[in-house]
N, C-alpha and C positions, 0 to 999 in steps of 0.2 A: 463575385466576379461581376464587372460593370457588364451592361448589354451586351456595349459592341466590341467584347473579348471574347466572347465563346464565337462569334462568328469566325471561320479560319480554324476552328479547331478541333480533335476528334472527340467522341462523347465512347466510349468501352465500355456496353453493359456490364453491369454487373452481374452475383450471383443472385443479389435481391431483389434484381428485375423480376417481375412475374410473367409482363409481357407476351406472351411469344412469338410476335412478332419480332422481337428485338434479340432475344434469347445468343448471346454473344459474337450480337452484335457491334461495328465498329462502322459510326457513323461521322462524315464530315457536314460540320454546319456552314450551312452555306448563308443563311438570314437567319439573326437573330434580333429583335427588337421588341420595344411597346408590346406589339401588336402579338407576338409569336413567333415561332421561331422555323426554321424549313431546314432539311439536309439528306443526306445522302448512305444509304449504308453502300459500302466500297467494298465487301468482303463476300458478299453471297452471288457468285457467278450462276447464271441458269444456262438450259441448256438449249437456247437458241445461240445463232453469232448475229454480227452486224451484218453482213450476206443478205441472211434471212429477212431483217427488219427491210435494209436496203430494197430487196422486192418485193417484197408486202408495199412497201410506197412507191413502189414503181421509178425508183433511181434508178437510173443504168450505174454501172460497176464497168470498171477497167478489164482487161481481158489480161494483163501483164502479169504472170506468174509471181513475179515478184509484189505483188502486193494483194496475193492471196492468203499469206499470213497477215495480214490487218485485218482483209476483208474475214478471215474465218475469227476473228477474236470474238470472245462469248462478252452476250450483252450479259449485265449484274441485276439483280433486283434492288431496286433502291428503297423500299418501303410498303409500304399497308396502301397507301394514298395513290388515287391517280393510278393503276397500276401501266396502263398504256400510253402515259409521256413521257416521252423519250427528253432526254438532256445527252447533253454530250460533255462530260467534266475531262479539260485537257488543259494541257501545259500553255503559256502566256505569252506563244509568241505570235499567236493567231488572233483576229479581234473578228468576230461577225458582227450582224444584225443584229442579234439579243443578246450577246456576249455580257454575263456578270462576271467580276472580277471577287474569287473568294478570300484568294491570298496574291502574293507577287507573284506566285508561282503556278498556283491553281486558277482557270478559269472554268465557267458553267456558260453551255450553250445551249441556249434549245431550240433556234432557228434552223428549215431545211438548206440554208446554205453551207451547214457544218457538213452536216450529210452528204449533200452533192459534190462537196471539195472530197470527203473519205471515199466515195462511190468513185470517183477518177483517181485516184490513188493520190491525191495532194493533201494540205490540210494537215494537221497536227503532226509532229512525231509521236507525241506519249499522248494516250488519250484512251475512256473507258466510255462506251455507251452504257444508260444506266436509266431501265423503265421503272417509272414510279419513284415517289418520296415519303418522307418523316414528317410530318408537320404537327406541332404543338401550339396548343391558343396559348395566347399570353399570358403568364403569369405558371404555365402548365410545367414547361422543362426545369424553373425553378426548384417549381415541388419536388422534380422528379431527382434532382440536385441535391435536396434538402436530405430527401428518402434515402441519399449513397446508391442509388440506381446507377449512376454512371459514374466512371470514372474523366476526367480531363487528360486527353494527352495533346501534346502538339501534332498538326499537321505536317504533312512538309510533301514533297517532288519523289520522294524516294520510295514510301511507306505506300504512297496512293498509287506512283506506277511500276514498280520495282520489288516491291514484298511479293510473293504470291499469295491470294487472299485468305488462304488458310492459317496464311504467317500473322498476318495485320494487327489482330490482336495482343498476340505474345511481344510482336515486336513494339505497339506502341507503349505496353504496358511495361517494357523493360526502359522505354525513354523516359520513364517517371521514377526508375527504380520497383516495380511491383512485378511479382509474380503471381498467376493466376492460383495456386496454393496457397498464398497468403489471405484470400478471401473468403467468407465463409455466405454463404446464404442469409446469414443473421447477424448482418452489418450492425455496430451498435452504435447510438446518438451521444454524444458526452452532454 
């Protein structure tokens, strides 16, 4: 796969990951290139919310009942890396400050102005805060490619805010056709 294909798209640990950090894992890339590659796991909810992070940084938050279901959504672990930066990965109708674009569909923010718009209840409909990332030196996710560590599935709007994250897995691995039984821990090389 050329470089700038796997960016946009999800990486499905394998059985043969050893990892455990990764350990069925379902992560979106967000950069990949030359240099290495960065992304996202979407699937492991913790058990703070955005609330919480919101007043650890001293946002003020809306008082509107109605947008205490956003404000109570649970931030996700995103990785081994960085474990306390915050990203904000949401749907593409919002653009900030630091706004990267992953897919047409998906954006990544890590600027406080994403924050202050969810802290007043404006700002994204679909959207996951998400501390910490995945990051691999160049040449590194290749290998891990090489090894049947990950599976490739597609991205998409649906999977990232609409599966619940225990789904994410089975479901991206059914947009390839695979089931998780079909895998064994002793992927073989042809």
């Amino acid at each position: 796969m050329l470089l700038n294909q796997l960016a946009g798209q999800l990486l499905l640990a394998t059985p043969s990951l050893s990892d455990p950090n990764f350990r069925d894992a379902v992560v979106l890339v967000c950069n990949h290139d030359e240099n290495g590659s960065m992304g996202l796991i979407i699937n492991r909810p913790r058990d703070i919310s955005l609330l919480d992070v919101l007043n650890d940084l001293d946002i003020p938050t809306t008082d509107s009942p109605g947008e205490a279901a956003n404000l109570n959504r649970r931030v996700f672990e995103g990785g081994p890396v960085d474990e306390f930066r915050g990203f904000i990965l949401h749907d593409g109708w919002h653009i900030y400050e630091s706004t990267m674009q992953v897919t047409p569909e998906l954006h990544l923010t890590a600027s406080r102005d994403v924050l202050e718009e969810l802290g007043r209840g404006e700002g994204p409909e679909h959207f996951m805060m998400i501390l910490g990332y995945a990051g691999w030196a160049a040449g590194q996710l290749e290998n891990e490619l090489a090894e049947n560590d990950w599976l490739i599935a597609p991205a998409s709007h649906h999977i990232v805010f609409h599966e619940p994250p225990e789904q994410r897995w089975a479901f991206g691995a059914r947009c390839m056709g695979v089931e998780r039984a079909q895998l064994s821990s002793q992927i073989g090389h042809a």
